[in-house]
C-alpha positions as a printed NumPy array, in Angstrom:
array([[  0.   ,   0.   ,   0.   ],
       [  1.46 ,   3.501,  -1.102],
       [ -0.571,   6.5  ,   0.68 ],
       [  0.296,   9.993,   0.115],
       [ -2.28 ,  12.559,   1.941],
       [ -5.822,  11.282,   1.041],
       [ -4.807,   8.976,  -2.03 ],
       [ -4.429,   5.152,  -1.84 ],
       [ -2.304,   2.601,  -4.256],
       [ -3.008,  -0.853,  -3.386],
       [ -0.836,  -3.023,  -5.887],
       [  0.624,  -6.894,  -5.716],
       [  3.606,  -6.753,  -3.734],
       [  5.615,  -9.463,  -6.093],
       [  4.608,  -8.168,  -9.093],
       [  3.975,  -3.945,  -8.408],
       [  0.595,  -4.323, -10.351],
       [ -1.676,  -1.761,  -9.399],
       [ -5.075,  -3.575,  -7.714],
       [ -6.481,  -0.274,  -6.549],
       [ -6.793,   3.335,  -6.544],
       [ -8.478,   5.376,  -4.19 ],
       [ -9.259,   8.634,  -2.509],
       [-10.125,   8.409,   1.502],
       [-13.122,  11.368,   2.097],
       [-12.093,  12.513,   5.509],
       [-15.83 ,  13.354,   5.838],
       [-16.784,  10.173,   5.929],
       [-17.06 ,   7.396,   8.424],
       [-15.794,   3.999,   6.858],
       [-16.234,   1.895,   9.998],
       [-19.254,  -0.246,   9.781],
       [-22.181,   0.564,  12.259],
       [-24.088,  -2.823,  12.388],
       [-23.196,  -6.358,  10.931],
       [-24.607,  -6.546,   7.057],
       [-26.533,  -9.255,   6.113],
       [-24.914, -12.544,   4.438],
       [-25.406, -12.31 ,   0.509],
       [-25.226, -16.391,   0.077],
       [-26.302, -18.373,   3.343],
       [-23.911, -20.683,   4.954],
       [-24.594, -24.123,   4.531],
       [-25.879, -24.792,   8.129],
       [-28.208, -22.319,   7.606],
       [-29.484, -24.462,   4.593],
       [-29.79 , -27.25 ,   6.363],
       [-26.779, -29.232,   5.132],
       [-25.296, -31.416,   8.004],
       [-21.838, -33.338,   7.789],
       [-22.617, -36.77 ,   6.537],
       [-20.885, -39.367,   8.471],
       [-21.29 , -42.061,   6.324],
       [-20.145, -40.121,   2.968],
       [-16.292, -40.995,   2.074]])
Protein backbone atom coordinates (compact mmCIF):
# COMPACT_ATOMS: atom_id res chain seq x y z
CA UNK A 1 0.00 0.00 0.00
CA UNK A 2 1.46 3.50 -1.10
CA UNK A 3 -0.57 6.50 0.68
CA UNK A 4 0.30 9.99 0.11
CA UNK A 5 -2.28 12.56 1.94
CA UNK A 6 -5.82 11.28 1.04
CA UNK A 7 -4.81 8.98 -2.03
CA UNK A 8 -4.43 5.15 -1.84
CA UNK A 9 -2.30 2.60 -4.26
CA UNK A 10 -3.01 -0.85 -3.39
CA UNK A 11 -0.84 -3.02 -5.89
CA UNK A 12 0.62 -6.89 -5.72
CA UNK A 13 3.61 -6.75 -3.73
CA UNK A 14 5.61 -9.46 -6.09
CA UNK A 15 4.61 -8.17 -9.09
CA UNK A 16 3.98 -3.94 -8.41
CA UNK A 17 0.59 -4.32 -10.35
CA UNK A 18 -1.68 -1.76 -9.40
CA UNK A 19 -5.08 -3.58 -7.71
CA UNK A 20 -6.48 -0.27 -6.55
CA UNK A 21 -6.79 3.34 -6.54
CA UNK A 22 -8.48 5.38 -4.19
CA UNK A 23 -9.26 8.63 -2.51
CA UNK A 24 -10.13 8.41 1.50
CA UNK A 25 -13.12 11.37 2.10
CA UNK A 26 -12.09 12.51 5.51
CA UNK A 27 -15.83 13.35 5.84
CA UNK A 28 -16.78 10.17 5.93
CA UNK A 29 -17.06 7.40 8.42
CA UNK A 30 -15.79 4.00 6.86
CA UNK A 31 -16.23 1.89 10.00
CA UNK A 32 -19.25 -0.25 9.78
CA UNK A 33 -22.18 0.56 12.26
CA UNK A 34 -24.09 -2.82 12.39
CA UNK A 35 -23.20 -6.36 10.93
CA UNK A 36 -24.61 -6.55 7.06
CA UNK A 37 -26.53 -9.26 6.11
CA UNK A 38 -24.91 -12.54 4.44
CA UNK A 39 -25.41 -12.31 0.51
CA UNK A 40 -25.23 -16.39 0.08
CA UNK A 41 -26.30 -18.37 3.34
CA UNK A 42 -23.91 -20.68 4.95
CA UNK A 43 -24.59 -24.12 4.53
CA UNK A 44 -25.88 -24.79 8.13
CA UNK A 45 -28.21 -22.32 7.61
CA UNK A 46 -29.48 -24.46 4.59
CA UNK A 47 -29.79 -27.25 6.36
CA UNK A 48 -26.78 -29.23 5.13
CA UNK A 49 -25.30 -31.42 8.00
CA UNK A 50 -21.84 -33.34 7.79
CA UNK A 51 -22.62 -36.77 6.54
CA UNK A 52 -20.89 -39.37 8.47
CA UNK A 53 -21.29 -42.06 6.32
CA UNK A 54 -20.14 -40.12 2.97
CA UNK A 55 -16.29 -41.00 2.07
Amino acid sequence: MLIREDDVTISDATTGEIIRELTIDPTRNYQPRKTRQRKTPRSEDRGVTDDSTHP
